[in-house]
C-alpha positions in Angstrom: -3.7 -28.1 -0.8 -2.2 -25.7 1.7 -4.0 -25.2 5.2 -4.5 -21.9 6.5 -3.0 -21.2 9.6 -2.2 -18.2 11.7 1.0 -16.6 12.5 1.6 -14.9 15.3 4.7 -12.4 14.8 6.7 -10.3 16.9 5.9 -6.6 18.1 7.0 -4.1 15.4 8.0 -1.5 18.5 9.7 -3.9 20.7 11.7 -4.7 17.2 12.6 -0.9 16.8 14.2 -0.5 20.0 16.1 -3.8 19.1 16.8 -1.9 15.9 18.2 1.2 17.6 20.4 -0.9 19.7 22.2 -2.7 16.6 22.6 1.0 14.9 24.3 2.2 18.4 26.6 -1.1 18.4 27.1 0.0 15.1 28.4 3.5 15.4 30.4 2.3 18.5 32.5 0.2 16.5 33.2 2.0 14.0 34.6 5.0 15.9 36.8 2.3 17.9 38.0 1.2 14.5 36.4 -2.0 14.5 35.3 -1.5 11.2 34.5 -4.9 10.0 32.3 -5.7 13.0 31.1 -2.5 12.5 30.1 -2.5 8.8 28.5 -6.3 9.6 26.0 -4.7 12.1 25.3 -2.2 9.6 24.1 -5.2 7.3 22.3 -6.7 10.2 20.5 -3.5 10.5 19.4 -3.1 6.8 18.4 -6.6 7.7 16.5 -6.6 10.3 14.5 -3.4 8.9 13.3 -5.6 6.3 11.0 -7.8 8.3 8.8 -4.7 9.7 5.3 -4.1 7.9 1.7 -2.9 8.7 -1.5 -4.9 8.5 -4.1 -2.9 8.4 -7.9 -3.2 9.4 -9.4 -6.0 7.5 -6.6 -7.1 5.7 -4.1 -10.3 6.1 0.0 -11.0 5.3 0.5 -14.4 3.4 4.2 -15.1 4.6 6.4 -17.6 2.6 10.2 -18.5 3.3 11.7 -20.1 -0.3 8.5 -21.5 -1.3 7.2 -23.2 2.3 4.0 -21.4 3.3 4.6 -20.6 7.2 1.3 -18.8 8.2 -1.0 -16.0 7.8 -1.1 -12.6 9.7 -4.7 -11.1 10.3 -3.9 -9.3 13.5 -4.2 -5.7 12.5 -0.9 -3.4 13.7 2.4 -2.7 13.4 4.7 -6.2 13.5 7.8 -7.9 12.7 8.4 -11.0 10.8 11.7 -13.1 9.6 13.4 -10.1 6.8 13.7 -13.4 4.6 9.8 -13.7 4.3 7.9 -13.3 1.2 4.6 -11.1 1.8 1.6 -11.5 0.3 -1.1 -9.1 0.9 -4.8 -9.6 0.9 -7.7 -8.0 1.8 -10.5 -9.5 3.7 -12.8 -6.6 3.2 -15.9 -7.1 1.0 -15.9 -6.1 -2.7 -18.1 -5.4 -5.4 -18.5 -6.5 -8.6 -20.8 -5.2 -11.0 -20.8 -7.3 -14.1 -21.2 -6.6 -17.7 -24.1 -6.8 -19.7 -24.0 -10.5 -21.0 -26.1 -11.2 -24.4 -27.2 -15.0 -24.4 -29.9 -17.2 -24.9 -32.6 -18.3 -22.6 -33.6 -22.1 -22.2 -36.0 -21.2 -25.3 -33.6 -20.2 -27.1 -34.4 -16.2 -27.0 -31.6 -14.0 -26.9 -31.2 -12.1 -23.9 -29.1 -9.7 -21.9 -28.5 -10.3 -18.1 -25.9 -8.7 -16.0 -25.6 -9.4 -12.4 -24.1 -7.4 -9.3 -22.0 -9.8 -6.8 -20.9 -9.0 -3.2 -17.4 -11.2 -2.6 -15.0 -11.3 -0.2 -11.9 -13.6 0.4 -12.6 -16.2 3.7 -9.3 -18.4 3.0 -6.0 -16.8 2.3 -3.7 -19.5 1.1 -6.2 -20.6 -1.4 -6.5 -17.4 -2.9 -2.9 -17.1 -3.4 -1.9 -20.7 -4.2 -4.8 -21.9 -5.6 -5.2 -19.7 -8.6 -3.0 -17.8 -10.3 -5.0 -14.1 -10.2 -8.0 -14.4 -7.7 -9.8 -11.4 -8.8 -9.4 -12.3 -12.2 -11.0 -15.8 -11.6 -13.9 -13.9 -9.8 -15.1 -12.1 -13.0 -14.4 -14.6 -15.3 -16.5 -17.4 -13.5 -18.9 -14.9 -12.3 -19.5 -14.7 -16.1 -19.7 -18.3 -16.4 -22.3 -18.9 -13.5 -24.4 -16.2 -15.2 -24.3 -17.5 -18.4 -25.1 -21.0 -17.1 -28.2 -19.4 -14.9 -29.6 -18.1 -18.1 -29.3 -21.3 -20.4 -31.0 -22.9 -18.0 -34.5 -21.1 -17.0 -36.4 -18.9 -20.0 -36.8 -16.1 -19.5 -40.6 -15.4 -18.8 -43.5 -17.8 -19.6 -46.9 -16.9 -21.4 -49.0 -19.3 -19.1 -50.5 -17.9 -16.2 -51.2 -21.3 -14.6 -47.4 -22.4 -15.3 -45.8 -22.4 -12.4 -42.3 -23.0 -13.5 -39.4 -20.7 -12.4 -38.2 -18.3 -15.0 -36.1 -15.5 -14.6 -38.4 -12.6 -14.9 -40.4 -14.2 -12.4 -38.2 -16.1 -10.2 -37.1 -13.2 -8.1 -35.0 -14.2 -4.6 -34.9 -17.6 -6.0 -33.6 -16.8 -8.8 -31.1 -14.9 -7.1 -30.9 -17.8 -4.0 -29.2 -20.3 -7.0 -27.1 -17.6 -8.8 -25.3 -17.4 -5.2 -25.1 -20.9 -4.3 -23.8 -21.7 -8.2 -20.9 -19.5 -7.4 -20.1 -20.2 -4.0 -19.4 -23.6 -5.4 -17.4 -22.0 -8.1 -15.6 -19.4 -6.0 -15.1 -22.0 -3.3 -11.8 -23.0 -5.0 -10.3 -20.0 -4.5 -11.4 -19.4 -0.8 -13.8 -16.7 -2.1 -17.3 -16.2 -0.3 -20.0 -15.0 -2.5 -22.3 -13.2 0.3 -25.5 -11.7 -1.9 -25.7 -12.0 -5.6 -28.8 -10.2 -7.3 -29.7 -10.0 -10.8 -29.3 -6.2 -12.3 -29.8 -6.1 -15.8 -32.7 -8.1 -17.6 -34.2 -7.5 -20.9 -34.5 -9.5 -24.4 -31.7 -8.3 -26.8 -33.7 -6.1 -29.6 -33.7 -7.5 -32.3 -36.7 -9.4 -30.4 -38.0 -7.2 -27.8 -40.6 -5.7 -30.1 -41.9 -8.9 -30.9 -41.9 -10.3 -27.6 -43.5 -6.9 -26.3 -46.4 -7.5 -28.8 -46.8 -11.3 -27.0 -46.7 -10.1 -23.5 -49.6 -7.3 -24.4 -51.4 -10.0 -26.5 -50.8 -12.5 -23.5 -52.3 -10.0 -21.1 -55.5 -9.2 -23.6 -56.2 -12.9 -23.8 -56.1 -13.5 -19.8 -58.0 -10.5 -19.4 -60.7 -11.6 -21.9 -60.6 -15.3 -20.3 -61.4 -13.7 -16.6 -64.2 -11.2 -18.5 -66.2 -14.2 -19.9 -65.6 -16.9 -16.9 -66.7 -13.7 -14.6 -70.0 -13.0 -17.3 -70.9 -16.2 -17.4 -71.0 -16.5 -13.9 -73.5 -13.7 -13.6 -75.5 -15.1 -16.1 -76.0 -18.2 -14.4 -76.9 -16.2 -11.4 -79.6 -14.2 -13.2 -81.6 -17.2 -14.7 -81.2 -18.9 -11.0 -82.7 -15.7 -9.5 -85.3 -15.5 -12.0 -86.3 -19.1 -11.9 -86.2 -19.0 -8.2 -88.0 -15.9 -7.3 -90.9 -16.9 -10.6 -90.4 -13.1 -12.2 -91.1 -14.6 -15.5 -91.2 -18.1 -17.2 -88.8 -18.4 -19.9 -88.3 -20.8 -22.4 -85.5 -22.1 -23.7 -85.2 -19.4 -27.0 -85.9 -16.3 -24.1 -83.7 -17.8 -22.2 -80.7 -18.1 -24.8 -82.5 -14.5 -25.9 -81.2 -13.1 -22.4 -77.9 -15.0 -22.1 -76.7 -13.4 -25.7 -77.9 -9.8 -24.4 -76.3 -10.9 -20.8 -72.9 -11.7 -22.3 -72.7 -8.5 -25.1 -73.8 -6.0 -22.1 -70.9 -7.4 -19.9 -68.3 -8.5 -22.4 -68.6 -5.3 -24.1 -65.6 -3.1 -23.9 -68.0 -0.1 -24.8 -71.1 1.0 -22.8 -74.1 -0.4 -24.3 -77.0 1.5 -25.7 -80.2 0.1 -24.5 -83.2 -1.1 -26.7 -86.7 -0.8 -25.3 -88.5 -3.9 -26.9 -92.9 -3.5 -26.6 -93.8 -6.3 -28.8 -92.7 -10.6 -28.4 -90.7 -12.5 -29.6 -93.2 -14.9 -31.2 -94.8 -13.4 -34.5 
């Protein structure tokens, strides 16, 4: 593996004036007839023009004489380099991917779609370039992979309200917390930096979403129900407490189971109740 290192090159202005100088010697030989000396500081010119290039804000030079990596230009400006370097340019700035809408299944098994958008950026040159062959291209595709993987391994919502398990509905900035740390270790062969990654599309594919609509709403009535009755049952406890305590009336026990059946219809109702006077007993 090839180190990153710096390079530190010369000024491209201090070059140009060395530039005008060779055109100068040049033109003086050549009108003194000294055409071969003349025509090889030409060539020397043409040369020497080669080696200038800009690097621009947040951007980098990746320079390479026949195949031996000599350093990396990040200094922003106008320089001058060897005319026999290869240059590689790369930008440090930060990019954005927003990926495709993937259709998999969740650790159940239900299909899903998921698409996720990723902030990268690339934090070591020479493994971008000599590393992997296209480094954008190894971005998406194992952004992809890191997605897919995310989603085979959680399901996508769960139907227990006392489960406590992460799913991906659910799961919010932790969700998104292992999605980034899944492809900085991925991305980290390439000298990529993965700086937020957030989950953008979520939804069951639908051919199920119907069905799993109809759960989540029969989910909901049943918790609902659940807190109703616990809730009821509570106040009916309370009541025959009070009434006992304070001595309103003496119940017995088929009043008393009377009162909890009237208790529990009045307050598990979903309807308002009509009330019925009774002026007689219970006893025949």
């Amino acid at each position: 593996m090839v180190n990153e290192t710096a390079f530190k090159p010369l000024s491209g202005y201090l070059m140009i004036g060395v530039e005008l100088l060779i055109f100068l010697g040049a033109g003086v030989f050549q009108a003194s007839n000294g055409v071969v000396m003349g025509a090889l500081l030409a060539l020397l010119a043409v040369a020497v023009l080669r080696g200038f290039f800009v690097v621009n804000p947040n951007e980098s030079q990746v320079l390479v004489l026949f195949g031996d990596y000599q350093g990396t230009v990040k200094e922003s400006g106008f320089h001058w380099v060897n005319p026999f370097f290869t240059r590689s340019m790369v930008s440090l700035r930060a990019n954005n991917l927003n990926g495709a809408q993937l259709k998999v299944n969740d650790k159940l098994g239900n299909p899903i779609e998921i698409a996720a958008v990723i902030v990268w950026q690339v934090q070591n040159t020479t493994k971008a370039i000599f590393e992997v062959t296209d480094y954008k291209q190894f971005v998406v595709i194992q952004s992809e992979a890191a997605v897919r993987h995310l989603a085979n391994s959680y399901s996508y919502d769960h139907f227990d309200e006392e489960e406590t398990q992460i799913t991906l509905r659910s799961g919010g900035e932790k969700v998104n917390e292992m999605l980034e740390k899944e492809l900085n270790d991925r991305l980290e062969r390439a000298g990529i930096l993965v700086t937020e990654a957030r989950i953008s599309h979520l939804a069951y594919a639908p051919e199920i979403a119907h069905a799993m609509l109809q759960r989540q709403q029969a989910t909901a009535v049943v918790a609902a129900r659940r807190q109703i009755v616990e809730g009821a049952v509570g106040m009916v406890e309370m009541a025959l407490e009070k009434l006992s305590e304070k001595k309103i009336v003496e119940l017995d026990e088929e009043r008393k189971a009377a009162m909890v059946s009237n208790l529990l219809v009045v307050l598990c109702g979903e309807k308002s109740v009509s009330p019925v006077v009774n002026a007689g007993t219970l006893h025949p």
